[in-house]
N, C-alpha and C positions, 0 to 999 in steps of 0.2 A: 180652153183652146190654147193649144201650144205656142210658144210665139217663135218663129221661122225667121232667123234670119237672113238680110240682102244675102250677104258677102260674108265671107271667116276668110281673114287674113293670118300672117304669123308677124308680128312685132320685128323691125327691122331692126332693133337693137339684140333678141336674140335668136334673128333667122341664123345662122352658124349654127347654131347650137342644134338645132332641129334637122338640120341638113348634115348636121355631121353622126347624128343618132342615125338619122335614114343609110348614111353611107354604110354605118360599122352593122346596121341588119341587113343589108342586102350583100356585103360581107360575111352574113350568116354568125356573127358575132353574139353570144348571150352575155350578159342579158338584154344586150340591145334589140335581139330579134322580139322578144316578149316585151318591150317595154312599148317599141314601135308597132307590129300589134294591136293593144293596150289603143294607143292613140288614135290607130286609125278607126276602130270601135267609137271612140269617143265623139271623134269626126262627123261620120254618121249622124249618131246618138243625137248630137249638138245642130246640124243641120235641120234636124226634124222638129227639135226644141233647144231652144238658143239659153232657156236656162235650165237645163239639163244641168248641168254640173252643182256640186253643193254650195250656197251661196255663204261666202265669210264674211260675216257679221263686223268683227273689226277689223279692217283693212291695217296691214301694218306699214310702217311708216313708208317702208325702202319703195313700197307699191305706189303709192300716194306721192313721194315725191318723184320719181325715177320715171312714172307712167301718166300722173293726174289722174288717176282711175276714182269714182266717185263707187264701184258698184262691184266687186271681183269672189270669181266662182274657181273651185278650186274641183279636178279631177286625178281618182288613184289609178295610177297605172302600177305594172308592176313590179318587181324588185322594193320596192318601199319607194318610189319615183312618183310624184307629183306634176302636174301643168296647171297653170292657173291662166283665165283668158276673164276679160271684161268685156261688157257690152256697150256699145258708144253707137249711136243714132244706127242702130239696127244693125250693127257690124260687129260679130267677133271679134277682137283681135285674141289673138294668143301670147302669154308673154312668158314668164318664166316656165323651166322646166326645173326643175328640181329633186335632189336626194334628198334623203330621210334628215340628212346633216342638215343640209341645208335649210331644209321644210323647219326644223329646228330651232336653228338661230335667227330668222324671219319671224320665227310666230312668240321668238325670246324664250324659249323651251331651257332648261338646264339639264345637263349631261348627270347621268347618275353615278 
């Protein structure tokens, strides 16, 4: 059985970020319009099963100290663009978004 969560919040350290991706697709901006999209699919998807998304095994540091997340699931949208959310007493939150770059130097990936 799926587990449903309360409530899916967006992380008030990076709601900007999120609101400013929604600005630049309703802008009609790409790849923002496919990336936002992408998310709201995820949305959905994560509404019906709260662990929906692929769950990452090693949490990296900046996650752990930045958020205290004990548990974090990571979803692809598209452009090579990332979102990761953790589950806490039955509640989404959403916290980072992320580039390919970025998704990178979090997981300590080297540049070829």
């Amino acid at each position: 059985m799926p587990f449903r969560p309360t409530r899916i919040v967006i992380h008030p350290d990076v709601d900007a970020t999120y609101r400013e991706l929604e600005r630049q697709a309703d802008a009609k901006r790409q790849p923002a319009v496919a990336i936002w999209k992408g998310f709201q699919t995820a949305l959905k998807r994560i509404k019906r099963d709260g662990q929906w998304g692929e769950a990452i095994p090693r949490i990296p540091k900046t996650f752990r100290s930045r958020y205290g997340v004990m548990n974090l699931y990571c979803v692809d949208l598209a452009s090579f663009h990332r979102c990761f959310y953790t589950i806490r007493c039955r509640e989404v939150i959403f916290l980072d978004l992320v580039d390919h770059a970025e998704y990178d130097r979090l997981f300590g990936r080297k540049k070829r």
